[in-house]
N, C-alpha and C positions, 0 to 999 in steps of 0.2 A: 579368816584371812581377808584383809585388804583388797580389792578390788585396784587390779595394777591401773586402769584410764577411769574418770570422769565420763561421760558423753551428754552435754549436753545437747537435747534437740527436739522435733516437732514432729508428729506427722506429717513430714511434707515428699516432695522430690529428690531435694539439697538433703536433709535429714537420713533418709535410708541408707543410702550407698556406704554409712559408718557404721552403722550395726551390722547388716552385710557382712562386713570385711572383718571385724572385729569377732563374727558368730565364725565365719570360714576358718580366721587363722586361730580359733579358740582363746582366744585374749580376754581374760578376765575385766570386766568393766559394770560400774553400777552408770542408770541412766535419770539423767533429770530432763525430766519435761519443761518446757519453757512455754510459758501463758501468752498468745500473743493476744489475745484480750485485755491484760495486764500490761499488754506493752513491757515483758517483762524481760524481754532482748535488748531494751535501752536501758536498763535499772544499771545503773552507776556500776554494782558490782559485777554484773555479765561485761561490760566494755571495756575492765582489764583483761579480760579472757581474750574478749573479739572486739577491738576496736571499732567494726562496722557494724557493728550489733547488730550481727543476722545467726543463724542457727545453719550448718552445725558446727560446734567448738566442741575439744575435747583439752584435759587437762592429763598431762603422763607423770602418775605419782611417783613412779618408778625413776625419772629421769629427773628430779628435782621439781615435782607439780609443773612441768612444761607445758603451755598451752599453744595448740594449734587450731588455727582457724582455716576456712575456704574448705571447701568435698575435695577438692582433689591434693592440693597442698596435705588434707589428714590421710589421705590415702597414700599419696605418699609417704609419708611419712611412716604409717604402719608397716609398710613394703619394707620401707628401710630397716626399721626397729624390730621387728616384728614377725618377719616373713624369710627367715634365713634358709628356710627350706626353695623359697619361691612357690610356695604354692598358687599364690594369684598373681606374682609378679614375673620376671626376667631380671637376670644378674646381668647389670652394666657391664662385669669385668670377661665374665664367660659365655655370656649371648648378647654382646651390644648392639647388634642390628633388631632382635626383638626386642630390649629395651627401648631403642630409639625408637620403632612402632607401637610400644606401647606409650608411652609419652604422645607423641601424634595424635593417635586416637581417644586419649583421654581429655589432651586439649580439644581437638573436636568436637568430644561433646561436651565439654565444661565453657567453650567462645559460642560455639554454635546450639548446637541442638537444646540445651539447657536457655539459654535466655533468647530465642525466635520463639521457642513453642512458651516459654511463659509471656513473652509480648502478647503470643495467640490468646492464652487463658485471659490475660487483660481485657483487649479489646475486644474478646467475644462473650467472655463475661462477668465482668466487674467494672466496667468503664462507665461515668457518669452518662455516658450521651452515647447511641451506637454510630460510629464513624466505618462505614463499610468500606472504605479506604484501609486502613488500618488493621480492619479482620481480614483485609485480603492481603495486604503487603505478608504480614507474619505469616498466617497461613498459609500461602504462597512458599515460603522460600523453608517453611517446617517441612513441609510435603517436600518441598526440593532436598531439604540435608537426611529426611527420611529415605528417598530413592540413591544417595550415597549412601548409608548401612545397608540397603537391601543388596544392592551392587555388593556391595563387600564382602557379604555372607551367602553371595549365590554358590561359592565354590567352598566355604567351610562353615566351621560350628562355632568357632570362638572370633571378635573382632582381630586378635590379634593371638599368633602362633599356636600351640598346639594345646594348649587348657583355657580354659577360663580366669580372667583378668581383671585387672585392676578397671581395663577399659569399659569392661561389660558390665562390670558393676557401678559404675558413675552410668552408663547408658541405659541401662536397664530400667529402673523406676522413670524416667520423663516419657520415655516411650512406651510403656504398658498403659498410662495414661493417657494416651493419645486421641484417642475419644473424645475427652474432656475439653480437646481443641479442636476438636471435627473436622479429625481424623479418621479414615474409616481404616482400620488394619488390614482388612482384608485384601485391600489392595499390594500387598505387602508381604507375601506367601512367607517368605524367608528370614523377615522379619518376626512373623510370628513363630514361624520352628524355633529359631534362638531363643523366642520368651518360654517355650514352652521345654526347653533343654534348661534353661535357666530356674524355670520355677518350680523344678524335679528336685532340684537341691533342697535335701533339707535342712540345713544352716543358712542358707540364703534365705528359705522360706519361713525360720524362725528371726532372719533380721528385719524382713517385711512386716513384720507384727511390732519392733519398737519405734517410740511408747507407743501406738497402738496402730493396728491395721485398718487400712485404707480398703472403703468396699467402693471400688468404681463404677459396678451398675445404681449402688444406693443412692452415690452421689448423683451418677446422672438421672435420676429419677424425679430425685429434688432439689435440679439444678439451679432451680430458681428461687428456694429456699435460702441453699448454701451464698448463692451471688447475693442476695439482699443482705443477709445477713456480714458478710464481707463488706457489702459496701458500707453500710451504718459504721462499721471499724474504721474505716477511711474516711469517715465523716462526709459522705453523700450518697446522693439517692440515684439510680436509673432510669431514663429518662421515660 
């Protein structure tokens, strides 16, 4: 049988939160990994998928090979298509005020938390020249959208109403990494309960594995490995 989505994508941040939602709602899907040594997210034929040729895109063969681009737009979209039960989602028409928080919270972390904590990962390590300006602005204000989730989740278990969401799973993979932007979690008591409610799940914790899993102490171990070798792909060296 056909595999109903495409998924193309990485081991990254952006990349999880579509296996995730795709292992949750049981949706049939085959995965292609995209080379970014190959530059293989601007190959001509990935840019009608995703114009901005970034990862992750998915293609829906079911719907006419439809392609969808951006984590949260395909999260959407599976909620929509996908998720009639609401298992990860809220129905617009019979709980529109948790729909409208779950939107909120997913844009918050899809404007915020997602591009301050990768400015972090930049300038603390991949940036040609270290600008301690620049690790502190990001860092700074990651820690600051971090103490809004922890706030959030002092008084429940899920970002938004009474299960586990669409919100948790776009927020989920940037901030288990938090480390990697030096971050210390522990500062975070409630923040780690939720990773640690979240990563009980065994469909979530088999979407953490595609295409493959991410070991956080390995990286940071051989954090200076990983940044060199990143930077030579950007065509420069550290200073």
């Amino acid at each position: 049988m056909s595999p109903t989505i495409t998924l193309y994508t990485a081991s990254t941040p952006n990349g999880y939160p579509i296996s995730v939602a795709l292992e949750e709602l049981g949706v049939s899907y085959e995965v292609k990994a995209l080379s970014f040594k190959e530059n293989e997210q601007k190959s001509e034929w990935f840019l009608k998928i995703n114009p901005n040729g970034r990862i992750p895109a998915i293609v829906d063969h079911k719907r006419g090979d439809f392609p969808v681009f951006e984590t949260s737009a395909i999260l959407l979209y599976l909620a929509q298509h996908y998720d009639p039960e609401h298992k990860i989602s809220y129905d617009p028409i019979t709980e529109p005020n948790l729909y409208n928080e779950e939107i909120q919270w997913l844009f918050f972390a899809h404007g915020g938390v997602g591009p301050m904590q990768g400015q972090t990962h930049h300038f603390l390590r991949y940036a040609p020249e270290t600008i301690p300006y620049g690790v502190k602005r990001y860092q700074d204000e990651t820690k600051r959208l971090y103490s809004v989730l922890e706030n959030r989740l002092g008084k429940r278990d899920w970002l938004v109403g009474p299960h586990y969401g669409l919100a948790d799973i776009k927020t989920l993979q940037v901030v288990r990494i938090g480390p990697w932007a030096g971050i210390d979690l522990d500062e975070f008591p409630n923040i780690q309960a939720w990773l640690t409610r979240i990563e009980s799940r065994p469909k979530t914790d088999a979407g953490l594995g595609v295409p493959s899993r991410s070991n956080l102490q390995e990286n940071l171990k051989n954090a200076a490995q990983i940044a060199a070798q990143a930077q030579a792909s950007f065509g420069f060296k550290k200073d």
